[in-house]
C-alpha positions in Angstrom: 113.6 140.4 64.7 115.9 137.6 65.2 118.1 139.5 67.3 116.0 140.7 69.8 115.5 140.0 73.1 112.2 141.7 75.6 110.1 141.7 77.7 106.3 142.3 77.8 103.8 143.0 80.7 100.2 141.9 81.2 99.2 145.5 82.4 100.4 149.1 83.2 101.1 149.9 87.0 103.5 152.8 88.4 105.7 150.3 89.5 106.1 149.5 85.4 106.6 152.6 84.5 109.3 152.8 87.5 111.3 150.1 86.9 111.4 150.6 82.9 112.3 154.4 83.3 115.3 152.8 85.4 117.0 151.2 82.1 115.4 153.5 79.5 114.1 157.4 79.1 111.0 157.2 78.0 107.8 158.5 78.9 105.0 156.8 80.7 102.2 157.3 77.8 104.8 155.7 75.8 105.4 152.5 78.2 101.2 152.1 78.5 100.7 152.5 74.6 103.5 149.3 74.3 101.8 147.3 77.0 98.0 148.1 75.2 99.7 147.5 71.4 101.2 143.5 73.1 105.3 145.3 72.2 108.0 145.2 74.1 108.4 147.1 77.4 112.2 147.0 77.2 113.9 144.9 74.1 117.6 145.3 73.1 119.9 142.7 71.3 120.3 139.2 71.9 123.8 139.2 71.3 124.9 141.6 73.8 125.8 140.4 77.9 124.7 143.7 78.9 121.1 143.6 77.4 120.3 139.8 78.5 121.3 141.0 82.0 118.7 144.0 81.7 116.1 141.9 80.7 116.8 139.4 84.0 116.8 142.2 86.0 113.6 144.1 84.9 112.1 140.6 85.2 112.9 140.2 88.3 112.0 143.4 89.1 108.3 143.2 87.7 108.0 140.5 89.5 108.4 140.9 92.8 106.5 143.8 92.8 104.0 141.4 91.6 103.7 142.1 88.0 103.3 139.2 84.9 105.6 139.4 82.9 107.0 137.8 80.0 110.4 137.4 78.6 111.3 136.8 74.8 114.1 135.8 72.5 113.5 136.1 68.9 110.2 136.4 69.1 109.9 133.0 71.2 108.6 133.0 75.2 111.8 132.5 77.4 112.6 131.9 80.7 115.9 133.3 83.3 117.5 129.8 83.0 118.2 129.6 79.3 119.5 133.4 79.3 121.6 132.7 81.8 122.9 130.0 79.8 123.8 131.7 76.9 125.1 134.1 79.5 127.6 131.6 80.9 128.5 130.7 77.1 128.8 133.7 76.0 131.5 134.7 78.8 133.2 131.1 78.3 133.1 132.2 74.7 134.9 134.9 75.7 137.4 133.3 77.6 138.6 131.1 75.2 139.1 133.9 72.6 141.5 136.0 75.5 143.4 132.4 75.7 143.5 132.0 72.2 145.2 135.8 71.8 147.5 135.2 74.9 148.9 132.3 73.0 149.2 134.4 69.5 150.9 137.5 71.6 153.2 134.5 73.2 153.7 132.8 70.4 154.9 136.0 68.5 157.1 137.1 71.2 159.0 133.6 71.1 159.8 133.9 67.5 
């Protein structure tokens, strides 16, 4: 569990169903069963750019078309500003590793 990041709704709406069916195949009996069992409508892994950014998005997707939702990180209620903040260290993380093999390749080319 400690690598997971999701998102849970309050109640099933078409406009659930719509916006989950957008990032994942999966059937609506499937998506109402998650909200009524309190799991995750949409969870993928903490550790990847690409699923904190889903996350945002189908949160701020559920929410303007008025639906509560509830975002989570390890298991913990989160909100958008600390995922964008390990967002925006995650790509300075990734930064300073593409510097650091820059230097390596130069490094090895002026020896």
């Amino acid at each position: 569990m400690d690598r997971i990041i999701g998102i849970k709704a309050d109640k099933f709406i078409a406009a659930v169903a719509k916006v989950i069916r957008a990032y994942e195949d999966v059937s609506m009996s499937e998506i109402k069963r998650r909200i009524a069992d309190g799991d995750y409508i949409y969870s993928g892994d903490l550790y990847r750019a690409a699923e904190i950014k889903k996350v945002l998005k189908i949160n701020d997707e559920l929410t303007k078309a008025g639906i509560n939702c509830v975002m989570y990180e390890r298991g913990n209620e989160t909100d958008a500003e600390y995922l964008n903040n390990r967002l925006a260290s995650y790509k300075q993380t990734e930064e300073w590793t593409e510097y650091v093999m820059d230097m390596e390749a130069q490094a090895e080319e002026n020896s």
